[in-house]
PDB file of N, H, CA, C and O in Angstrom:
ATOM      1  N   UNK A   1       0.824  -1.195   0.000  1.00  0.00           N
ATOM      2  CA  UNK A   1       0.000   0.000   0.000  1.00  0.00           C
ATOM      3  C   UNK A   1       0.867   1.257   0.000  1.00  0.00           C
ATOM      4  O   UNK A   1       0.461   2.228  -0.638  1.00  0.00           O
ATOM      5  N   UNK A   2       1.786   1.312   0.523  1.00  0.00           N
ATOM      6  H   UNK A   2       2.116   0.523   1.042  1.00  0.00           H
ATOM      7  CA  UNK A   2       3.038   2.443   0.655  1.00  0.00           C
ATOM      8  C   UNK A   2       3.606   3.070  -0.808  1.00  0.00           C
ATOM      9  O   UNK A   2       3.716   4.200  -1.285  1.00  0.00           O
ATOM     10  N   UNK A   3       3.952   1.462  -1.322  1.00  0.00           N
ATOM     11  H   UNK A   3       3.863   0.544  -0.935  1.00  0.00           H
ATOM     12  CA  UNK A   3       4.854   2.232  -3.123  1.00  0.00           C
ATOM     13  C   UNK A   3       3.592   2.555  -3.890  1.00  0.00           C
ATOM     14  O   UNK A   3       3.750   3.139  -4.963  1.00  0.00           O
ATOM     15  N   UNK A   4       1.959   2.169  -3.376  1.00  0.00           N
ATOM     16  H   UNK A   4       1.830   1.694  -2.505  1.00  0.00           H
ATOM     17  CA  UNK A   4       1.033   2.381  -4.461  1.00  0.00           C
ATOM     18  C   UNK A   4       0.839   4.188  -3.917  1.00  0.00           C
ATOM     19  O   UNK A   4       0.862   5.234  -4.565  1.00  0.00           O
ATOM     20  N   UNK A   5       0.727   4.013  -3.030  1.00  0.00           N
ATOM     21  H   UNK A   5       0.709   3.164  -2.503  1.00  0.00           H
ATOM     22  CA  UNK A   5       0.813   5.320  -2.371  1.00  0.00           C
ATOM     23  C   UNK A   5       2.179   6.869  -2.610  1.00  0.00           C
ATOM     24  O   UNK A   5       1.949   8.078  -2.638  1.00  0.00           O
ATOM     25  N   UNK A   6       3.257   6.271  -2.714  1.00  0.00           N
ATOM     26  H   UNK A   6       3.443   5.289  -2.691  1.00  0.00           H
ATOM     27  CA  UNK A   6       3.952   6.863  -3.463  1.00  0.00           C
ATOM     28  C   UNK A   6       4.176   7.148  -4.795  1.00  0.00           C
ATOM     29  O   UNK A   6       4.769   8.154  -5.183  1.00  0.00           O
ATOM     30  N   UNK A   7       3.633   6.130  -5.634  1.00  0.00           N
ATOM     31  H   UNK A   7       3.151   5.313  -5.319  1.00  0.00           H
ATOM     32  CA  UNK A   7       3.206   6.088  -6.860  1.00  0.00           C
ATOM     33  C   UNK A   7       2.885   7.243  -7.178  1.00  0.00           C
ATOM     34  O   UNK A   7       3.511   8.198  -7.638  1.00  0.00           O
ATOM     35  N   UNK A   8       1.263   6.972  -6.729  1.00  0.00           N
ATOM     36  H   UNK A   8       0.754   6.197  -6.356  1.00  0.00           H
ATOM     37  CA  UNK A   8       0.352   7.803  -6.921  1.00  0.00           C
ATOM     38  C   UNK A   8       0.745   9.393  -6.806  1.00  0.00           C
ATOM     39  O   UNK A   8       0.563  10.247  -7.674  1.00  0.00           O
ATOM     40  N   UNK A   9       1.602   9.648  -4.906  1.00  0.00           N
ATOM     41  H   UNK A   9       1.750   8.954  -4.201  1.00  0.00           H
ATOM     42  CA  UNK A   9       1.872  10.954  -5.283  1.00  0.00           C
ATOM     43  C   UNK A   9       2.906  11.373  -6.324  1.00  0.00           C
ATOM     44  O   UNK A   9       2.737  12.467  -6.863  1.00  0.00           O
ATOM     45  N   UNK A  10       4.032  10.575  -6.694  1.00  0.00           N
ATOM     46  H   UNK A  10       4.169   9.686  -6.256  1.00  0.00           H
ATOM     47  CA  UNK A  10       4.417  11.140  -7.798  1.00  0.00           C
ATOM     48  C   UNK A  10       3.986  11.664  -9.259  1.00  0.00           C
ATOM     49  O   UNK A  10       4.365  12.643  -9.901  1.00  0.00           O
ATOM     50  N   UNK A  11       2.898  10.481  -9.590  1.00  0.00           N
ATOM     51  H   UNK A  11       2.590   9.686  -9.068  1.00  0.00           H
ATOM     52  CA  UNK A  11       2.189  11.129 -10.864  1.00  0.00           C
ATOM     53  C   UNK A  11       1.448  11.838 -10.568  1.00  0.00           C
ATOM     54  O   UNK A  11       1.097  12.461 -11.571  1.00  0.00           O
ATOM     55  N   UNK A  12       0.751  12.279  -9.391  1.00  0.00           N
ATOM     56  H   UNK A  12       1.036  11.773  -8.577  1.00  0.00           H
ATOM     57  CA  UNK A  12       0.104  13.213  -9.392  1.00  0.00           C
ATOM     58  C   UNK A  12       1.270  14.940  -9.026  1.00  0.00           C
ATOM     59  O   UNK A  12       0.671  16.006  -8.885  1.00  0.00           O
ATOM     60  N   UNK A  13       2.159  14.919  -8.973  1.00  0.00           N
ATOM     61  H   UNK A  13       2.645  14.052  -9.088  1.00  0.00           H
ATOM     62  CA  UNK A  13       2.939  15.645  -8.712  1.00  0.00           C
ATOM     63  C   UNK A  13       3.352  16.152 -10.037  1.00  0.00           C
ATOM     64  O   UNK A  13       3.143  17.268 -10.511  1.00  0.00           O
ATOM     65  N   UNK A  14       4.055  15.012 -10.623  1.00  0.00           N
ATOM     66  H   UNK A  14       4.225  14.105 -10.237  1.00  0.00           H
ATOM     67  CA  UNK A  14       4.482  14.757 -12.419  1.00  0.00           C
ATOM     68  C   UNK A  14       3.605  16.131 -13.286  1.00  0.00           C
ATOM     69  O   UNK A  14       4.113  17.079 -13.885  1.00  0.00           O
ATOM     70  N   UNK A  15       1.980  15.768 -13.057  1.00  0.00           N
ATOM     71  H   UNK A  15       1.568  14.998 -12.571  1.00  0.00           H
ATOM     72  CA  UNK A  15       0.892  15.921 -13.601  1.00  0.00           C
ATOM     73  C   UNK A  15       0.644  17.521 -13.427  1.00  0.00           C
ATOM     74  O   UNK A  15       0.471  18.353 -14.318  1.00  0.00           O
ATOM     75  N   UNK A  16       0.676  17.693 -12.098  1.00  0.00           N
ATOM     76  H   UNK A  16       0.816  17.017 -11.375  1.00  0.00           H
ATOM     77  CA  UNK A  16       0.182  19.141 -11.608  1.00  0.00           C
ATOM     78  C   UNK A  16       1.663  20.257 -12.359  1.00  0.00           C
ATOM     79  O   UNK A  16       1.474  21.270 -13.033  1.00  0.00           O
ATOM     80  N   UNK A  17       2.899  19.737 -12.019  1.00  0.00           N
ATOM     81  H   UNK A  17       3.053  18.914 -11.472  1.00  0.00           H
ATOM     82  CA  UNK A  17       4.330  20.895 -12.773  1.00  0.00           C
ATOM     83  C   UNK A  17       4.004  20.456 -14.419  1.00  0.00           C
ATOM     84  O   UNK A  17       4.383  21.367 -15.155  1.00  0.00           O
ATOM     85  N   UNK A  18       3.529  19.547 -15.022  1.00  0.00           N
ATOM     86  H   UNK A  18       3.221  18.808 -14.424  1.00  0.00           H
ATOM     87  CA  UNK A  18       3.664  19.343 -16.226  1.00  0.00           C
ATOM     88  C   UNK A  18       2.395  20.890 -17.467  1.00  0.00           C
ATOM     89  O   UNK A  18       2.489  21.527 -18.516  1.00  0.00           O
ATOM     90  N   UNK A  19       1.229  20.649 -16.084  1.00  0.00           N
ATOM     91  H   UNK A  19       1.153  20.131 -15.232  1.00  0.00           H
ATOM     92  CA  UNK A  19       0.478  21.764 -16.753  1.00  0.00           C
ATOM     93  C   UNK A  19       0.875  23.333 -16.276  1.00  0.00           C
ATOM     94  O   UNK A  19       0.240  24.314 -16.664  1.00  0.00           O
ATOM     95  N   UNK A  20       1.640  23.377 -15.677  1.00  0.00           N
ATOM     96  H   UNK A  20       2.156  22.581 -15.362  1.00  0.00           H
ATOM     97  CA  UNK A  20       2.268  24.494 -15.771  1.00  0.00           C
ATOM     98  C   UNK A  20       2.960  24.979 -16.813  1.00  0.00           C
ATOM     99  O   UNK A  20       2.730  26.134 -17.170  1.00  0.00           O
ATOM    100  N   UNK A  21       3.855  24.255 -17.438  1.00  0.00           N
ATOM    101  H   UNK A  21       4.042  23.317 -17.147  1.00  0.00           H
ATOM    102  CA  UNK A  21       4.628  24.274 -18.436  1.00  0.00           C
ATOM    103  C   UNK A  21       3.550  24.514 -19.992  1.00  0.00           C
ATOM    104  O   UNK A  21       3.616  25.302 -20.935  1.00  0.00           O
ATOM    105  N   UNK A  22       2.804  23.622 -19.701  1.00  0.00           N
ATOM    106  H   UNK A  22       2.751  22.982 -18.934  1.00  0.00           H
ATOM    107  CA  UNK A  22       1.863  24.104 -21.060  1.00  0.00           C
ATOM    108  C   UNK A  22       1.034  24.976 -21.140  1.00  0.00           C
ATOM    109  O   UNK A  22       0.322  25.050 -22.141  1.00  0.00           O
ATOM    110  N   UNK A  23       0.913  25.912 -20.034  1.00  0.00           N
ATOM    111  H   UNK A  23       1.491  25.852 -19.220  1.00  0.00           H
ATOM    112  CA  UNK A  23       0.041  26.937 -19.750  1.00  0.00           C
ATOM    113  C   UNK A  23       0.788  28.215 -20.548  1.00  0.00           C
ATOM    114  O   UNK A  23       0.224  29.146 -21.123  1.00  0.00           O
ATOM    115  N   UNK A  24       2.389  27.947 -20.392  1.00  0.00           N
ATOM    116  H   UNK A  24       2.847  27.190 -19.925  1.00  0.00           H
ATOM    117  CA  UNK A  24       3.017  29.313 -21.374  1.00  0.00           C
ATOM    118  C   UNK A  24       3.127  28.805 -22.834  1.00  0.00           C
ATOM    119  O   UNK A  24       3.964  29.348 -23.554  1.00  0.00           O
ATOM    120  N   UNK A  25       2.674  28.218 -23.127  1.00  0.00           N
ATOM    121  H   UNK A  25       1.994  27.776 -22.542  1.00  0.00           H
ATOM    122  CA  UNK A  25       2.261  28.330 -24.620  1.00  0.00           C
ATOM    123  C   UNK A  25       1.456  28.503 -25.585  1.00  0.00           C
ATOM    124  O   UNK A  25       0.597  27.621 -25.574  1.00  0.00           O
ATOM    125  N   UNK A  26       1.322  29.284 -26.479  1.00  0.00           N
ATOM    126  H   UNK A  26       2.020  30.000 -26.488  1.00  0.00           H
ATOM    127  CA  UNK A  26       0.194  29.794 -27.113  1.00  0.00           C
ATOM    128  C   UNK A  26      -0.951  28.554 -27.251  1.00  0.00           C
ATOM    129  O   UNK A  26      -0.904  27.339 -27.054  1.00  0.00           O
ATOM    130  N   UNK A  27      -1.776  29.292 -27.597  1.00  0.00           N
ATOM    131  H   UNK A  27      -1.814  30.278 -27.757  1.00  0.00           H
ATOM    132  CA  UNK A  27      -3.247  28.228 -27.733  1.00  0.00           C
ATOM    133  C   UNK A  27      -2.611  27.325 -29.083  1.00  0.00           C
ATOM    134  O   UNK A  27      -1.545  27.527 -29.664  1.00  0.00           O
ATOM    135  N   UNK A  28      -3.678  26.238 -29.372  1.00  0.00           N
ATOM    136  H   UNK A  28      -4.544  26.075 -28.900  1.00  0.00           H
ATOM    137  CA  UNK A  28      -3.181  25.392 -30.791  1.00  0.00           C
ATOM    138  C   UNK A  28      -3.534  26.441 -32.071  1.00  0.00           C
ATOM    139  O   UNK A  28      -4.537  27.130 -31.887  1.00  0.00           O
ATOM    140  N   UNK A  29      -2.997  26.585 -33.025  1.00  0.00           N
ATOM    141  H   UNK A  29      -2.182  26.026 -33.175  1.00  0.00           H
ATOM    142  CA  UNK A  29      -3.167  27.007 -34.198  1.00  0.00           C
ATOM    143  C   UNK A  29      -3.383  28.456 -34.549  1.00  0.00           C
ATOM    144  O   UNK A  29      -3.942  28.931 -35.538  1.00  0.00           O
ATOM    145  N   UNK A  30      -2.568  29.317 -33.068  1.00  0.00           N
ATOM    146  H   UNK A  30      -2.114  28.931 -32.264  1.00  0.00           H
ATOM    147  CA  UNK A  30      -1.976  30.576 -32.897  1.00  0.00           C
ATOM    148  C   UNK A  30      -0.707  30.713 -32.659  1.00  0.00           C
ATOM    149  O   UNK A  30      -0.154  30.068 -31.768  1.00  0.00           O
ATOM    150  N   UNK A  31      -0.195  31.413 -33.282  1.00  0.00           N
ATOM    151  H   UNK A  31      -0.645  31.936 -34.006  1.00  0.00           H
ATOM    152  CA  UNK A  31       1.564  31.317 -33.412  1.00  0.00           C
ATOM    153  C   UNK A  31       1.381  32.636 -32.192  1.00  0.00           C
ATOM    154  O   UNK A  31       0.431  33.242 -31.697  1.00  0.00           O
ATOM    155  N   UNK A  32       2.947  32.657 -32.054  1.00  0.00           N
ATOM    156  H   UNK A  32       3.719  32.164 -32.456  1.00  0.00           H
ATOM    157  CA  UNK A  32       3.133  33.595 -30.941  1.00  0.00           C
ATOM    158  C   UNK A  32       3.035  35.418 -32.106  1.00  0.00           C
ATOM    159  O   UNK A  32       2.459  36.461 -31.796  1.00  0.00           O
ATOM    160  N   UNK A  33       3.608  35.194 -33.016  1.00  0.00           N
ATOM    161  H   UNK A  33       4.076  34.347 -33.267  1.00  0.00           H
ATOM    162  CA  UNK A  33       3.003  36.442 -33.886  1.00  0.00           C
ATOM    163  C   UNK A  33       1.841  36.659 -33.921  1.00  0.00           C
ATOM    164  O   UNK A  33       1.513  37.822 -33.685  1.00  0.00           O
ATOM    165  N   UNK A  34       0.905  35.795 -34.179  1.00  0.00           N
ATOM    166  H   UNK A  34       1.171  34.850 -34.371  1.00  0.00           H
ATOM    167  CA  UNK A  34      -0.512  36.312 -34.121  1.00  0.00           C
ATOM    168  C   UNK A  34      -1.130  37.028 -32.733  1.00  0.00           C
ATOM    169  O   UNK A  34      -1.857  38.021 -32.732  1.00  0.00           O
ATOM    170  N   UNK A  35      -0.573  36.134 -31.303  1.00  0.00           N
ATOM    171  H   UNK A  35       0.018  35.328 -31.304  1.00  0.00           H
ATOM    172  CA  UNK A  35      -0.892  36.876 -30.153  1.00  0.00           C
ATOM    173  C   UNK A  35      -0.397  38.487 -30.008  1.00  0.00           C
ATOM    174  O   UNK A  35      -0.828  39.436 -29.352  1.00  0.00           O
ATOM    175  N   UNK A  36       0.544  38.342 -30.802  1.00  0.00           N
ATOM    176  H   UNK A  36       0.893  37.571 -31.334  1.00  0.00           H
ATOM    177  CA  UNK A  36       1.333  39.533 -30.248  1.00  0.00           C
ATOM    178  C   UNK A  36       0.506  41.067 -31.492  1.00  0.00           C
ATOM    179  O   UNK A  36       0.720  42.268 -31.326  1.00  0.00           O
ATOM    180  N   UNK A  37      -0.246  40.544 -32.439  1.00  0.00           N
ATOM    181  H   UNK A  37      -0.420  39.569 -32.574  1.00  0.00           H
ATOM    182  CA  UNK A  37      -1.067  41.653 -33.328  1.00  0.00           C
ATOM    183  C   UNK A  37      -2.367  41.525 -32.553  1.00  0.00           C
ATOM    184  O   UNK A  37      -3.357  42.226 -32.766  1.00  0.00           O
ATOM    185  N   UNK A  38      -2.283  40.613 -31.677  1.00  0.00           N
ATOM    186  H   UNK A  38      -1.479  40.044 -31.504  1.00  0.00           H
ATOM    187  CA  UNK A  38      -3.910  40.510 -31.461  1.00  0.00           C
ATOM    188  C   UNK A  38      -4.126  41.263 -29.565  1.00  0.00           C
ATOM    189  O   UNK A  38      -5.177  41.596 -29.017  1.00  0.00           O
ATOM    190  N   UNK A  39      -2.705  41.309 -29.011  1.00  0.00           N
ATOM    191  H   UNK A  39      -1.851  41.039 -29.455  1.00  0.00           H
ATOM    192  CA  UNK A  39      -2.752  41.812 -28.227  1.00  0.00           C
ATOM    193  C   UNK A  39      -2.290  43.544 -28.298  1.00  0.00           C
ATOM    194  O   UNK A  39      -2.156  44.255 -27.302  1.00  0.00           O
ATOM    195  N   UNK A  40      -2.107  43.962 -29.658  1.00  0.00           N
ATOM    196  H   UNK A  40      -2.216  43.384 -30.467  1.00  0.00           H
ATOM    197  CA  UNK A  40      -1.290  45.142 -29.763  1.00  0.00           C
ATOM    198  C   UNK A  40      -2.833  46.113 -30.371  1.00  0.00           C
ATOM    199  O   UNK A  40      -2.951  47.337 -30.323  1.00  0.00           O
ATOM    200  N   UNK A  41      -3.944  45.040 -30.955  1.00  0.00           N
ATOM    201  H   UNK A  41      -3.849  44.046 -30.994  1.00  0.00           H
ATOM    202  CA  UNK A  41      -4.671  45.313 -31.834  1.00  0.00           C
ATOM    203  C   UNK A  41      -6.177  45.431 -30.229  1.00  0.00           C
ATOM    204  O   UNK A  41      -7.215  46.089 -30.312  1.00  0.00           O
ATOM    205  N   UNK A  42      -5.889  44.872 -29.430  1.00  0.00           N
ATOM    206  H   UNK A  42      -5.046  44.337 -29.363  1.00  0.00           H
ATOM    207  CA  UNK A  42      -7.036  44.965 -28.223  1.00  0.00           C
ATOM    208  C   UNK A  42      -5.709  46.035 -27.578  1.00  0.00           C
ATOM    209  O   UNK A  42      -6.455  46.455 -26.693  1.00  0.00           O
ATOM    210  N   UNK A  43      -4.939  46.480 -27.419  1.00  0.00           N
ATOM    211  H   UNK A  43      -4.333  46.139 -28.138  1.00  0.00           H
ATOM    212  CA  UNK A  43      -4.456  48.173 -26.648  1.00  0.00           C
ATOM    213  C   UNK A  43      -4.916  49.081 -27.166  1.00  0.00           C
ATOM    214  O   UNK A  43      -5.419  49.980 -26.491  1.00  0.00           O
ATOM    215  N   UNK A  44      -4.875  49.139 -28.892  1.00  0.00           N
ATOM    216  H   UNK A  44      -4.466  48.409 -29.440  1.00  0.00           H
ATOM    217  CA  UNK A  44      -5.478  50.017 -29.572  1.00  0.00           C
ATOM    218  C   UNK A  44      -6.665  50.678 -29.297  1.00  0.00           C
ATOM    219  O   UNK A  44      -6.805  51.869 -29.577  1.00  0.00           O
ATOM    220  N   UNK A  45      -7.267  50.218 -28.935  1.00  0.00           N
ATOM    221  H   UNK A  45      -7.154  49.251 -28.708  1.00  0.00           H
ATOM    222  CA  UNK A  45      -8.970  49.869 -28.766  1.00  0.00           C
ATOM    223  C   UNK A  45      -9.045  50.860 -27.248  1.00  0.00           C
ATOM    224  O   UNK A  45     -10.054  51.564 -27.282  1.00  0.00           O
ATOM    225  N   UNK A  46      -8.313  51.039 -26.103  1.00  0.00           N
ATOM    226  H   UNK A  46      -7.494  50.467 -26.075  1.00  0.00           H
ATOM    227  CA  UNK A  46      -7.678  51.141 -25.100  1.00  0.00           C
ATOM    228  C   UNK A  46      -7.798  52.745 -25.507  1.00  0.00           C
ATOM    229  O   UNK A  46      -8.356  53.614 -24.837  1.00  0.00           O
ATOM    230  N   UNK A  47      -7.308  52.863 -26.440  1.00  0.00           N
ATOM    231  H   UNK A  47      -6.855  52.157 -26.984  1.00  0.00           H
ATOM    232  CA  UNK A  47      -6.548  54.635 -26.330  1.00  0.00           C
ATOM    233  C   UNK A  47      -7.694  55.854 -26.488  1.00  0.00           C
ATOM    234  O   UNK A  47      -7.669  57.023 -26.104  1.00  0.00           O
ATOM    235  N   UNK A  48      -8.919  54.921 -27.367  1.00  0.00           N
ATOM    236  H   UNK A  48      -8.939  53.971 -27.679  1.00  0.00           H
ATOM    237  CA  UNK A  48      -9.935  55.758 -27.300  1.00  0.00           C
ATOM    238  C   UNK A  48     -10.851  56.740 -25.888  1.00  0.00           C
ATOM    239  O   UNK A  48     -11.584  57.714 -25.715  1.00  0.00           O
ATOM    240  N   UNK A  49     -10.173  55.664 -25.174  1.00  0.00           N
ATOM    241  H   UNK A  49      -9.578  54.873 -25.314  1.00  0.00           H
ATOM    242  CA  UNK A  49     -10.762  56.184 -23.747  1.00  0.00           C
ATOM    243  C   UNK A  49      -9.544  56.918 -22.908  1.00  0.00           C
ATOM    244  O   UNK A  49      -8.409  57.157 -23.319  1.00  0.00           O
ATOM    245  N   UNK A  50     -10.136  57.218 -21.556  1.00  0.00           N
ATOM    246  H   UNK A  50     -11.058  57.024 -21.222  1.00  0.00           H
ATOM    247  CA  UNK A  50      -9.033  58.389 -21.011  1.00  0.00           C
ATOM    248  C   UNK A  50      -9.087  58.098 -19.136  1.00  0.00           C
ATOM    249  O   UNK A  50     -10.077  57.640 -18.565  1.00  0.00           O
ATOM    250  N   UNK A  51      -8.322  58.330 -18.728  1.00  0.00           N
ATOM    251  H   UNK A  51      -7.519  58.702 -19.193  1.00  0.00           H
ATOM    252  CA  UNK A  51      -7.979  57.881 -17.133  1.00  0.00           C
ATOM    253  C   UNK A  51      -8.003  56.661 -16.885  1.00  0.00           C
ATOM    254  O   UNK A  51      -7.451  55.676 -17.376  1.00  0.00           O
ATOM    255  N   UNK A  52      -9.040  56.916 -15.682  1.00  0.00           N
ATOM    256  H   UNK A  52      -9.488  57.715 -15.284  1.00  0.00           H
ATOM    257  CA  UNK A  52      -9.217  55.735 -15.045  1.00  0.00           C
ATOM    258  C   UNK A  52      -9.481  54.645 -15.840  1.00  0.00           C
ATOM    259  O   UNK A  52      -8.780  53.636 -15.761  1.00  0.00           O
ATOM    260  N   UNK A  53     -10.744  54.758 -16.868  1.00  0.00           N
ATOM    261  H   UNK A  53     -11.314  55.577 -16.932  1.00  0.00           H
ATOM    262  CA  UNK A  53     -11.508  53.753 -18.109  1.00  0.00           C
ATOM    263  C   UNK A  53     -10.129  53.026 -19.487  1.00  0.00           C
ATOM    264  O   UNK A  53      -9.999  51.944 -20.059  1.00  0.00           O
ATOM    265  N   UNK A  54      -9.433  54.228 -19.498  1.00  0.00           N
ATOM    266  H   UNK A  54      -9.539  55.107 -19.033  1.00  0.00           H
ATOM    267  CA  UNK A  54      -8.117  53.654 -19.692  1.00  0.00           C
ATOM    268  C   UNK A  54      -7.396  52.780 -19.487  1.00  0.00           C
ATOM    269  O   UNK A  54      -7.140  51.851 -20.252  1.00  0.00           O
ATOM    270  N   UNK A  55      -6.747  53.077 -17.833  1.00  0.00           N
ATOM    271  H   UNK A  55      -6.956  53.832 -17.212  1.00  0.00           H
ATOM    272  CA  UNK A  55      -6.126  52.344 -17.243  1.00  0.00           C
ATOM    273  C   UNK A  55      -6.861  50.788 -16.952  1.00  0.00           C
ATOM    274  O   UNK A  55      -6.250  49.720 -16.941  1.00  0.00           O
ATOM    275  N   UNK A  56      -7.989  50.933 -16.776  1.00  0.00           N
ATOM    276  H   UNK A  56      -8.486  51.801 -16.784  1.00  0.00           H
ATOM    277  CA  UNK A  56      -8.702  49.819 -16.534  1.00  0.00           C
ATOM    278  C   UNK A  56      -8.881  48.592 -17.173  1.00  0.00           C
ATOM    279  O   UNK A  56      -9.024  47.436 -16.775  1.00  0.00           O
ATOM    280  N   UNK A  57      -8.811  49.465 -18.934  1.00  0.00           N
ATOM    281  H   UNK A  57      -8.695  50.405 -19.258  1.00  0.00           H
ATOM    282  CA  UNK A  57      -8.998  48.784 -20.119  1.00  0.00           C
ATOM    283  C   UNK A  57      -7.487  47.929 -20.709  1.00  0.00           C
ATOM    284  O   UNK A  57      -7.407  47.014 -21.529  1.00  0.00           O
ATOM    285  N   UNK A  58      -6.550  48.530 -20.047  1.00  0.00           N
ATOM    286  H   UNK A  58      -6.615  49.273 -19.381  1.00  0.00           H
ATOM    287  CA  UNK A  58      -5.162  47.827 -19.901  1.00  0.00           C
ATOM    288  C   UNK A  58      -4.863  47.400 -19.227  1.00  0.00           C
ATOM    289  O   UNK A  58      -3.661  47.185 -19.386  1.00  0.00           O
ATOM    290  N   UNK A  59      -5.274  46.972 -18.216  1.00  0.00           N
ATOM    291  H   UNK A  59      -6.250  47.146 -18.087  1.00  0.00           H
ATOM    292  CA  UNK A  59      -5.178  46.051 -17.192  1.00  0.00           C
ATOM    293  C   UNK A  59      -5.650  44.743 -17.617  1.00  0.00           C
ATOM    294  O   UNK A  59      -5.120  43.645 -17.450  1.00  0.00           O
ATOM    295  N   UNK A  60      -7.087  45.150 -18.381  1.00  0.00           N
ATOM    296  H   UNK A  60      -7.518  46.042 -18.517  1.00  0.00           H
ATOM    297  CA  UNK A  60      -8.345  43.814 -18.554  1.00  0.00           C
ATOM    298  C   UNK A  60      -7.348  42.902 -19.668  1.00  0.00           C
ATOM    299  O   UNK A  60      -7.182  41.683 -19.692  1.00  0.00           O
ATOM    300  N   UNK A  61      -6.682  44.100 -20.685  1.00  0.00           N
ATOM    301  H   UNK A  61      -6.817  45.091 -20.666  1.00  0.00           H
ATOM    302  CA  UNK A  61      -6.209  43.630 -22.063  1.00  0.00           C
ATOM    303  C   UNK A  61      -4.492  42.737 -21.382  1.00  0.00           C
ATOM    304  O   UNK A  61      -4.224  41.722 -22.025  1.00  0.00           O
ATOM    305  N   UNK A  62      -3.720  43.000 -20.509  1.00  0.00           N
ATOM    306  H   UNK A  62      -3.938  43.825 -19.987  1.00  0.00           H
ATOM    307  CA  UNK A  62      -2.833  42.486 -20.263  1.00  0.00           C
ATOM    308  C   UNK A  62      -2.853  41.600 -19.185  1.00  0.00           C
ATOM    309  O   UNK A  62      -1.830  41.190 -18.638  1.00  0.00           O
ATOM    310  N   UNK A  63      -4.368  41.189 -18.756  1.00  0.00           N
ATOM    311  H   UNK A  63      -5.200  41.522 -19.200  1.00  0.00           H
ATOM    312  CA  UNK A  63      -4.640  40.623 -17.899  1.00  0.00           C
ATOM    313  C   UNK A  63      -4.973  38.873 -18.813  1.00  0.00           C
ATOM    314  O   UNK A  63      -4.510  37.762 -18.552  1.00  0.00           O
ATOM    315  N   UNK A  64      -5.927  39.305 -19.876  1.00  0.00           N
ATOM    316  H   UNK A  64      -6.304  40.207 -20.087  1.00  0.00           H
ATOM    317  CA  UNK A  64      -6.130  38.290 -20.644  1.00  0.00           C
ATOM    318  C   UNK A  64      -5.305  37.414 -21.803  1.00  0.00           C
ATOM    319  O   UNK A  64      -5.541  36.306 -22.284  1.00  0.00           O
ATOM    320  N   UNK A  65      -4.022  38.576 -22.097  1.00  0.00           N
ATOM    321  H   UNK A  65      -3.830  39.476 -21.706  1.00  0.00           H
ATOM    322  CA  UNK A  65      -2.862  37.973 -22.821  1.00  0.00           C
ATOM    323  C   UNK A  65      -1.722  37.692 -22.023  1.00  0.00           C
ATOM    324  O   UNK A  65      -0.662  37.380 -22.567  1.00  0.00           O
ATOM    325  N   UNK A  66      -1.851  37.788 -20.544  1.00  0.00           N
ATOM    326  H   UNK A  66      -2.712  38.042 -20.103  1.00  0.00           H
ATOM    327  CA  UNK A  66      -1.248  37.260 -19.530  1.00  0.00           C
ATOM    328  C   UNK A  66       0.185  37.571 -19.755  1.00  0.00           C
ATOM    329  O   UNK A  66       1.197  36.888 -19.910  1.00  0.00           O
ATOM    330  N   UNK A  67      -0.191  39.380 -19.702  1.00  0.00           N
ATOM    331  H   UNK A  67      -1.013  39.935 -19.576  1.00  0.00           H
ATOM    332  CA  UNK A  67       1.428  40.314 -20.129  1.00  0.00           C
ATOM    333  C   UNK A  67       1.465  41.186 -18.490  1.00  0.00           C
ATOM    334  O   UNK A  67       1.596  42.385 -18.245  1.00  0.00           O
ATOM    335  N   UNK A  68       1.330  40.268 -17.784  1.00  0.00           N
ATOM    336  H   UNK A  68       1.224  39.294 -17.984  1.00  0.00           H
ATOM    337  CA  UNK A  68       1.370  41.579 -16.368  1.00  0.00           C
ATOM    338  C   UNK A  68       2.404  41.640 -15.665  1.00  0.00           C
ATOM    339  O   UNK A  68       2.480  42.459 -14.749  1.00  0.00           O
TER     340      UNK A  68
END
């Protein structure tokens, strides 16, 4: 019961650092160029507004291309 038990926490250990690693990579069938027009192209969008609604709107936009 012990090595099934150690087993276990290792692949579950394995499992949990492994999706970390695939979390920094672009989605499937978006290159990292495309994120980078598509995050330059949602700031744009950003400038129309002013202060606070601004700042807010760049936060949301570097919040979701996970540039913070």
């Amino acid at each position: 019961m012990t090595k099934l038990m150690t087993v276990l926490t290792a692949g579950a250990l394995a499992l949990a650092t492994s999706c970390a690693v695939f979390a920094d990579e672009p989605p499937k069938g978006q290159s990292q160029e495309q994120q980078d027009k598509d995050y330059i192209a949602a700031l744009k969008k950003c400038d129309a507004l002013a202060g606070a609604q601004k700042q807010q709107c760049v936060d949301d936009v570097n919040k979701k291309f996970g540039r913070m």
